[in-house]
C-alpha positions in Angstrom: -7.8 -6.3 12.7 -9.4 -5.2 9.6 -8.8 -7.5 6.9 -8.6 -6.4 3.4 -6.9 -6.7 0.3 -5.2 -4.8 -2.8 -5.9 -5.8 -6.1 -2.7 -6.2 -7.3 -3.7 -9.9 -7.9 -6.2 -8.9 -10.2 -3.3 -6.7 -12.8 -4.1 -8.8 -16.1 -6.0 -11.1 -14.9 -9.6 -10.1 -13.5 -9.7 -6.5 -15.0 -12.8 -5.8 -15.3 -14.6 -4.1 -11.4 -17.3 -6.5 -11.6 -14.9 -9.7 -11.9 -12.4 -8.4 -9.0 -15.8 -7.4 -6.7 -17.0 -10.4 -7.1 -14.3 -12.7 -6.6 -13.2 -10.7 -3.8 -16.8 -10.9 -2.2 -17.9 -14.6 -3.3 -14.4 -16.1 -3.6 -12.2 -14.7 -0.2 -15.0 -13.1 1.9 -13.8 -10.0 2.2 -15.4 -7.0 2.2 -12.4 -4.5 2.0 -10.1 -3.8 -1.3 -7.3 -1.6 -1.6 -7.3 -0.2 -5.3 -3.9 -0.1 -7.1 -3.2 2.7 -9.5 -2.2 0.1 -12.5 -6.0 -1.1 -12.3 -6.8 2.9 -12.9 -4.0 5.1 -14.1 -4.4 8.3 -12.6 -3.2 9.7 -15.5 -5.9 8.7 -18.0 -7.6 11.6 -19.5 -10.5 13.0 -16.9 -13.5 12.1 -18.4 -12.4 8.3 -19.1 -11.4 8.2 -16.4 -14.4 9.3 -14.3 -16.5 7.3 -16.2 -14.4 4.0 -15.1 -14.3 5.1 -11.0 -18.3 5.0 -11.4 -18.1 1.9 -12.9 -15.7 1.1 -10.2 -18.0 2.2 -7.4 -20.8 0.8 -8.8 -19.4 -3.2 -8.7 -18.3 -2.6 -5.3 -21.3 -1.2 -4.5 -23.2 -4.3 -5.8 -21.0 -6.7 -3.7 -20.9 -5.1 -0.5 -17.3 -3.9 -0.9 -15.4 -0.8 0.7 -13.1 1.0 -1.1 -11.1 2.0 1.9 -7.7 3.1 0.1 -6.0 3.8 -2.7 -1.9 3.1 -3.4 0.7 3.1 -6.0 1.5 0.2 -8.2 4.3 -1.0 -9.6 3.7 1.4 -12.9 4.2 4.4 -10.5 6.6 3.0 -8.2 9.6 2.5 -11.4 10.3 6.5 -11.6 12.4 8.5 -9.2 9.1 10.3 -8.4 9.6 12.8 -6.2 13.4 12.3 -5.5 14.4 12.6 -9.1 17.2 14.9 -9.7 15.2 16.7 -12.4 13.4 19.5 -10.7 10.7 19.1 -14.2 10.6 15.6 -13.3 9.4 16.1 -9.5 6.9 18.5 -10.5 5.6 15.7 -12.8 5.5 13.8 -10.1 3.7 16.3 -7.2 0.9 16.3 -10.5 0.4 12.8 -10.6 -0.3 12.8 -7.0 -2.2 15.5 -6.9 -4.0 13.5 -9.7 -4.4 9.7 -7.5 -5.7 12.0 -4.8 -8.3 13.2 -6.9 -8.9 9.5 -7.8 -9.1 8.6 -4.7 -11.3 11.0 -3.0 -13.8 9.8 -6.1 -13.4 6.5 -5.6 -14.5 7.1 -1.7 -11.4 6.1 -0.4 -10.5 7.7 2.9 -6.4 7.5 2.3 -4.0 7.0 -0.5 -0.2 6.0 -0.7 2.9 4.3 -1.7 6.4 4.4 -2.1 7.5 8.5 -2.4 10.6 8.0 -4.8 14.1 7.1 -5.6 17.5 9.2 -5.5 20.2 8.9 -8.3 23.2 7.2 -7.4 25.0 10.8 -8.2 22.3 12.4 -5.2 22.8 9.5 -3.0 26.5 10.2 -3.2 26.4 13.8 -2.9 25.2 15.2 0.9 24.8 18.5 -0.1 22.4 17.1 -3.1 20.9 14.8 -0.9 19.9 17.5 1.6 17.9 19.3 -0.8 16.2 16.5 -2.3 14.9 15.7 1.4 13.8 19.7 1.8 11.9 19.2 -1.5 10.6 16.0 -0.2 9.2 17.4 2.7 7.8 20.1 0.7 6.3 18.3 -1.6 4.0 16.1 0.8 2.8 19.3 2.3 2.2 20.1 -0.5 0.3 16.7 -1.7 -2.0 16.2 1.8 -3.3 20.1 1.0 -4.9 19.0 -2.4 -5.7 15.4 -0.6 -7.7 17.3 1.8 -9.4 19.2 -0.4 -10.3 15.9 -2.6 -12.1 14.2 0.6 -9.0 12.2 1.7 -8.4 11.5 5.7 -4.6 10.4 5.7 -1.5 10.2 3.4 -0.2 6.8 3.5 4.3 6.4 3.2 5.1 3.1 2.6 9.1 2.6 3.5 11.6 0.3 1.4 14.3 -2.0 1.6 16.4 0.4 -0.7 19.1 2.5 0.4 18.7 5.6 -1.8 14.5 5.9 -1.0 13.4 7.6 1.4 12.2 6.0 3.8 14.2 2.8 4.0 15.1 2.4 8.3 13.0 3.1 11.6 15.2 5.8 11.7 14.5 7.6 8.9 10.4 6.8 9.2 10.5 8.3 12.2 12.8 11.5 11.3 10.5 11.9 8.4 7.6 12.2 10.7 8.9 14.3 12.7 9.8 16.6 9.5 6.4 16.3 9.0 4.3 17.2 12.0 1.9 20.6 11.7 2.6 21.1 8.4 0.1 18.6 6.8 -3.5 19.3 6.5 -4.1 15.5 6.8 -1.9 13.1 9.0 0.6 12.0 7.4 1.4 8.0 8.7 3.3 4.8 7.6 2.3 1.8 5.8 4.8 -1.3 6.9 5.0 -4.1 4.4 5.8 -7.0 5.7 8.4 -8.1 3.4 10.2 -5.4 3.3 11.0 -4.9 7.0 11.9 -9.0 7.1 14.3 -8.1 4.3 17.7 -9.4 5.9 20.4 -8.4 3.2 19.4 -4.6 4.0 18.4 -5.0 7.8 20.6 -8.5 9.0 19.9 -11.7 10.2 16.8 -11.7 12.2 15.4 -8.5 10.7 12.0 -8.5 12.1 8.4 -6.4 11.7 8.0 -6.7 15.2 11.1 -4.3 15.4 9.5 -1.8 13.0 6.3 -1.7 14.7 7.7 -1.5 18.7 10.0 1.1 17.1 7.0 3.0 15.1 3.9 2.9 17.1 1.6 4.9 16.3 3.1 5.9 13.2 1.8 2.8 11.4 -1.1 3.6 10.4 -1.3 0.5 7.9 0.0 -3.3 7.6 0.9 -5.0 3.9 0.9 -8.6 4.7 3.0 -10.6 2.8 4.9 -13.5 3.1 9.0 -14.1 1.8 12.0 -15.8 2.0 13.5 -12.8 3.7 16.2 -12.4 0.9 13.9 -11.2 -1.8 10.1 -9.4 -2.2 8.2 -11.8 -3.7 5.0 -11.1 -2.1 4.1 -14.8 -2.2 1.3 -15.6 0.2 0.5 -18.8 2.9 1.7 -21.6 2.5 4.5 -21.9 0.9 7.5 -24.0 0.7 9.9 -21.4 0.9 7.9 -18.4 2.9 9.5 -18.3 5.8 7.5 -15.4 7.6 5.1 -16.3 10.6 2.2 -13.7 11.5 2.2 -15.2 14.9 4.9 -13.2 16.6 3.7 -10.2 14.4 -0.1 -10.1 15.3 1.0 -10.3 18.9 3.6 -7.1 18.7 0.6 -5.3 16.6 -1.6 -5.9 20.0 0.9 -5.0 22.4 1.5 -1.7 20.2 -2.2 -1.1 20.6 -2.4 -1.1 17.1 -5.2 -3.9 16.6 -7.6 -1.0 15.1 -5.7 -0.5 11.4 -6.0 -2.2 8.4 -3.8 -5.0 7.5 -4.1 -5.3 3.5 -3.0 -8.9 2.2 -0.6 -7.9 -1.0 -0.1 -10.8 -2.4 1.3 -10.9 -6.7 0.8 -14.4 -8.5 3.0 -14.4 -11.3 1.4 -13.4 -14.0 2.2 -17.1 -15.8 -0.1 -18.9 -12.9 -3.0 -20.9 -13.7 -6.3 -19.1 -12.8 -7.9 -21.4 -10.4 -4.2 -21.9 -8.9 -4.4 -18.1 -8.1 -8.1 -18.4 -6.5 -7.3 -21.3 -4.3 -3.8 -19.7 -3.0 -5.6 -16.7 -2.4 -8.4 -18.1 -0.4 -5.5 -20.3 1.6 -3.8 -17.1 2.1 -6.9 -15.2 3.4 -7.7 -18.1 5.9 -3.9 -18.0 7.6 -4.5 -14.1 8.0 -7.9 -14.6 9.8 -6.4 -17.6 11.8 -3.1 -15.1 12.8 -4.5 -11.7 12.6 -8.2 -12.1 13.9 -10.1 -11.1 11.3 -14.0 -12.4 11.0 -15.3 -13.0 7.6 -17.1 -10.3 6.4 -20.5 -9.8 8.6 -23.0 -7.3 6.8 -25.9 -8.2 4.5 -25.2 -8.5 0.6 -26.9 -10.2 -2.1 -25.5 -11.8 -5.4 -26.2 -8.8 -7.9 -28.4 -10.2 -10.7 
């Protein structure tokens, strides 16, 4: 598989793009990022923010890195987004994606994605409600891979949650949301599984496993978040760790028997933001030798030089 990583790790801490390019380059030997929306806010004003995605491209450029996609962050991920019960608020919402796909296709990125949104408890409750949030849904990320398209983006990435009121939150619901979806987006419209989440047994029960999520989805994953947990929380924690109790073992082998070998799997791992520097580096680089070990992933091949 293609191993890369999103720079979550690097919120307040390496901020500047030619400290994350070059610790990702030098420090893991990877040669694949995933950018996170809190490292560049779609919603900056326009010429800012252009002037920080050149800078962007340019320290990735000098350290051999690909940009290859762009997600929300936890900034974005707090609002209902576009499941709020506020039809003002969901049009908010379809503009700041219309926004990070305007980011994205500048940054070079080839897809973007995240978590879609979050019902009330009231719409939850209320079938009738819930029903026409989940037309609106539908609508809206029509709506979202038309101007993704148009910016230079190849797929629309949905990354499912543990939670009960977003949407979506089971195999079930990915693949009825898919369905939902098919010939109405001008870009394919595919699933990003998170580890963590799937293994998350107070939602899914004892023994909740990716392996189910992927023999289930198929196809439809179009993108792994590798993570490791205790399977009762998200921590995003990475390998090893004394309470981590996910192994990639029996998850690389149901990603090959789903023919799946070809996508990305994107190590998102958070340090707490408390966590000694050099603590960070060397459980990163740990981390980034366990996914190579379990996921088959060489060490970046192609030529780069230190930039001067």
């Amino acid at each position: 598989m293609k191993l890369g990583i999103n720079l979550c790790f690097a919120v307040k801490r390496l901020t500047e793009p030619e400290a994350w390019a070059e610790f990702v380059r030098a420090d893991l030997g990877l040669d694949a990022v995933q950018l996170t929306f809190d490292l560049l806010d779609p919603w900056w004003p326009e010429a800012e923010r252009r002037a920080i995605i050149r800078r962007t491209r340019v320290a990735a450029d000098n350290w051999g890195l690909a940009i290859g996609s762009a997600f929300v962050g936890f900034a974005h991920y707090v609002p209902a987004g576009l499941l709020d019960s506020d039809p003002e608020a969901r049009s908010i919402a379809r503009r700041w994606w219309r926004r990070a796909c305007d980011v994205g296709g500048e940054l070079g990125a080839t897809a973007i994605g995240g978590p879609l949104g979050t019902l009330s408890v009231r719409d939850a409750a209320d079938p009738v409600a819930r029903a026409e949030r989940y037309r609106d849904l539908l609508d809206s990320i029509e709506a979202i891979t038309g101007h993704a398209a148009a910016a230079g983006l190849d797929e629309f990435l949905i990354e499912p949650t543990y939670l009960t009121r977003e949407i979506p939150s089971t195999i079930g619901q990915c693949q009825h949301l898919l369905d939902g979806l098919r010939d109405r987006c001008r870009i394919p419209a595919g699933l990003t599984l998170d580890i963590g989440h799937a293994v998350f047994e107070p939602r899914y029960g004892p023994g909740a496993s990716a392996e189910e999520w992927i023999a289930g989805l198929g196809a439809g994953i179009r993108m792994l978040h590798v993570d490791n947990s205790d399977r009762r929380s998200d921590p995003h924690w990475g390998w090893p760790h004394e309470r981590g109790r996910v192994d990639l073992a029996p998850i690389a082998a149901s990603v090959h028997a789903a023919g799946l070998d070809g996508i990305p799997a994107i190590l998102e791992i958070r340090p707490p933001l408390e966590d000694d520097d050099e603590k960070v580096r060397r459980d990163l680089a740990a981390s980034v030798a366990y996914c190579r070990q379990h996921l088959g992933a060489a060490p970046a091949e192609h030529a780069w030089s230190r930039p001067t």
